[in-house]
ZAVEXVEX-355450 format. One line per 2 residues: number of its first residue (from 0); their letters; for each residue x negated, y negated, z of C-alpha. Coordinates in steps of 0.001 Angstrom, whole numbers, plus 500000, padded with zeros to 6 digits. Layout:
<atoms>
NUM	a	X Y Z | ... .
</atoms>
This chain:
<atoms>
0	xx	502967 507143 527867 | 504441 503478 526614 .
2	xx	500924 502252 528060 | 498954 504673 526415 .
4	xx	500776 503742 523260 | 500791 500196 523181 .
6	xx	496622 500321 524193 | 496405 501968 520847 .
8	xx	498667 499617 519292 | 496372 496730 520023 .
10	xx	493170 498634 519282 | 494129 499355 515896 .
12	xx	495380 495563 515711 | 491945 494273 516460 .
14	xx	490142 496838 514615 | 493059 495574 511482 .
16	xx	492579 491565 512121 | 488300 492196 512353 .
18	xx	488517 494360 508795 | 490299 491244 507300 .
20	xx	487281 489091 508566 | 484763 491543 507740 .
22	xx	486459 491959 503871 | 486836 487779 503333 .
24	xx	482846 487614 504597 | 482055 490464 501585 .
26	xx	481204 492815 504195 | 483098 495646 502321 .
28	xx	481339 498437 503667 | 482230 497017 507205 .
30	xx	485567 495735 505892 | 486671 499809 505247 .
32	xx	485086 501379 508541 | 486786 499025 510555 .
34	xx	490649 499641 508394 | 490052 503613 508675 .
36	xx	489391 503346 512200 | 492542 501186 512650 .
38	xx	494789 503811 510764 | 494005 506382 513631 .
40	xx	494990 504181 516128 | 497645 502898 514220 .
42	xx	499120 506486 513577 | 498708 507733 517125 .
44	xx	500631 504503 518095 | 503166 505207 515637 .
46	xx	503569 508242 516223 | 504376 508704 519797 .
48	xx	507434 507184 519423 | 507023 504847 522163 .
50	xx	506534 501151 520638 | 509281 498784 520399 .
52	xx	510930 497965 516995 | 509269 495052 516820 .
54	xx	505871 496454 517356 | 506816 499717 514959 .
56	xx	507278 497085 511988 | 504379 495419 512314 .
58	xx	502325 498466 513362 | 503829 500389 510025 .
60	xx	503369 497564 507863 | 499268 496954 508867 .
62	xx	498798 500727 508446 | 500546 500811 505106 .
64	xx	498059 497431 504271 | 494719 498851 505467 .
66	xx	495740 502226 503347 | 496615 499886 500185 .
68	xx	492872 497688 500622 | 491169 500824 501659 .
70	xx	492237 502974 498355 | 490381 499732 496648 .
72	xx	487412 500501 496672 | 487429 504773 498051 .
74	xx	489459 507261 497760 | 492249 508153 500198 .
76	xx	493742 511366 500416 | 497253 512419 498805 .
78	xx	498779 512345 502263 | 497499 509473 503615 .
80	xx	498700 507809 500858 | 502195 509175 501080 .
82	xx	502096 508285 505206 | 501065 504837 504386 .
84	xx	504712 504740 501102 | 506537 506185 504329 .
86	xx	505655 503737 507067 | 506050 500754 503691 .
88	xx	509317 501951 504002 | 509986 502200 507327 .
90	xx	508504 498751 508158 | 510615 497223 505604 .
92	xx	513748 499239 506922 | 513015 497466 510463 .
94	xx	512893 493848 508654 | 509480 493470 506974 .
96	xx	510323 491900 503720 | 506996 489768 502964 .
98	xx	505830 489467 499642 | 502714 490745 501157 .
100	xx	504579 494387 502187 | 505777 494361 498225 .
102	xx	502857 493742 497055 | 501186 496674 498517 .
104	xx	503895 498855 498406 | 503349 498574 494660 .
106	xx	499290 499466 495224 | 500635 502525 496933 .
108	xx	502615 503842 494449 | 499706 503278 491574 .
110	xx	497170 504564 493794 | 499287 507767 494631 .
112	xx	500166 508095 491062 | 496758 508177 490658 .
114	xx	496619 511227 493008 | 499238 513049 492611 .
116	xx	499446 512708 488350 | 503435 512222 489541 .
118	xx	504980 509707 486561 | 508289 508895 488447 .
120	xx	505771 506984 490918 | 504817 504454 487847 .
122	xx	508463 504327 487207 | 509042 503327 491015 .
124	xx	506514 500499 490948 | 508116 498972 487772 .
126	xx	511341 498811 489418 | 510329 497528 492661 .
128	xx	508372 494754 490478 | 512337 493956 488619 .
130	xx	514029 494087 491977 | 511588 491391 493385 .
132	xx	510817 488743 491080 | 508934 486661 494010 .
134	xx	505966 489520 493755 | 505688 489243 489740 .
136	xx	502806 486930 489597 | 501094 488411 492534 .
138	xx	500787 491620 491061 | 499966 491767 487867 .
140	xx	496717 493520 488254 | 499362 496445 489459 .
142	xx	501361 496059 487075 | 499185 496215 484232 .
144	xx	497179 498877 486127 | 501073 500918 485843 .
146	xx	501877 499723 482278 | 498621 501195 480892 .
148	xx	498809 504765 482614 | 502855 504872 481402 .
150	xx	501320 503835 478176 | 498885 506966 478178 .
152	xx	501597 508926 479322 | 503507 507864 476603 .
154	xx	504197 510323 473052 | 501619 509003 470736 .
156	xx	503053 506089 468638 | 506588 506137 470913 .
158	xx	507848 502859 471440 | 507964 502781 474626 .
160	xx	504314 503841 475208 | 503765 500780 472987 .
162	xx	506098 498401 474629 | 504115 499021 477828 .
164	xx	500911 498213 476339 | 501583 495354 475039 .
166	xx	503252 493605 478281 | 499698 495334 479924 .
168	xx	497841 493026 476992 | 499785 490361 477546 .
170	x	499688 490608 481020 .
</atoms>
């Protein structure tokens, strides 16, 4: 039901806002029980189809957040991964256009890059980072984290393996 929904809906936004406390106290440990207990929620809420647009962005966008600082410091399966790109998008398709949501849209597509082994994925985090100048400075760890696996991906000696290693050193 819409009830039943919405219940998990603010579950997993409780369990989402206490993570955040939990990671800026250096509770880390805590920090990542407390995000993969909010993706269930989150995805159940999600899923049924029931919450309101408004509630659907946000409730995509904290999933595809807690996947992004979760995949930090453990690993996250392929899929999970790919759900959290897919509700990125979907929360930005329903208005979410924060630096924040750019930001970590770029994480994703590193950290399913890193994954999967699919290239195009580097590619697609280099253009978001040209389309949207506002997240350049905010994410050059990204970046650079993208530049050097393109770079290793690279023919030996190619220019543009080269070309991405130096913007990484730069960087």
């Amino acid at each position: 039901s819409k009830t039943l929904a919405n219940v998990a809906y603010r579950a997993a936004d409780a369990l989402y806002e206490d993570a955040k406390h939990s990671f800026a106290g250096h509770e880390i440990d805590v920090a990542i029980a407390r995000f993969r207990a909010a993706l269930s929620e989150f995805r159940f809420a999600i899923e049924s189809q029931l919450l309101s647009e408004t509630t659907k962005r946000i409730a995509t966008g904290k999933y595809a957040t807690a996947v992004a600082m979760i995949g930090r410091w453990v690993n996250v399966s392929p899929e999970t991964a790919l759900r959290a790109l897919s509700y990125s998008k979907e929360s930005m398709t329903l208005g979410n256009h924060r630096p924040e949501t750019l930001t970590y849209r770029l994480e994703l597509l590193v950290q399913l890059f890193d994954l999967t082994g699919n290239a195009q994925l580097l590619q697609d985090a280099l253009e978001l980072l040209s389309n949207n100048p506002s997240i350049v400075a905010s994410s050059e760890l990204a970046e650079v984290e993208a530049r050097y696996r393109l770079a290793l991906l690279a023919e030996p000696g190619s220019r543009t393996g080269k070309n991405h290693l130096e913007i990484a050193k730069d960087k």
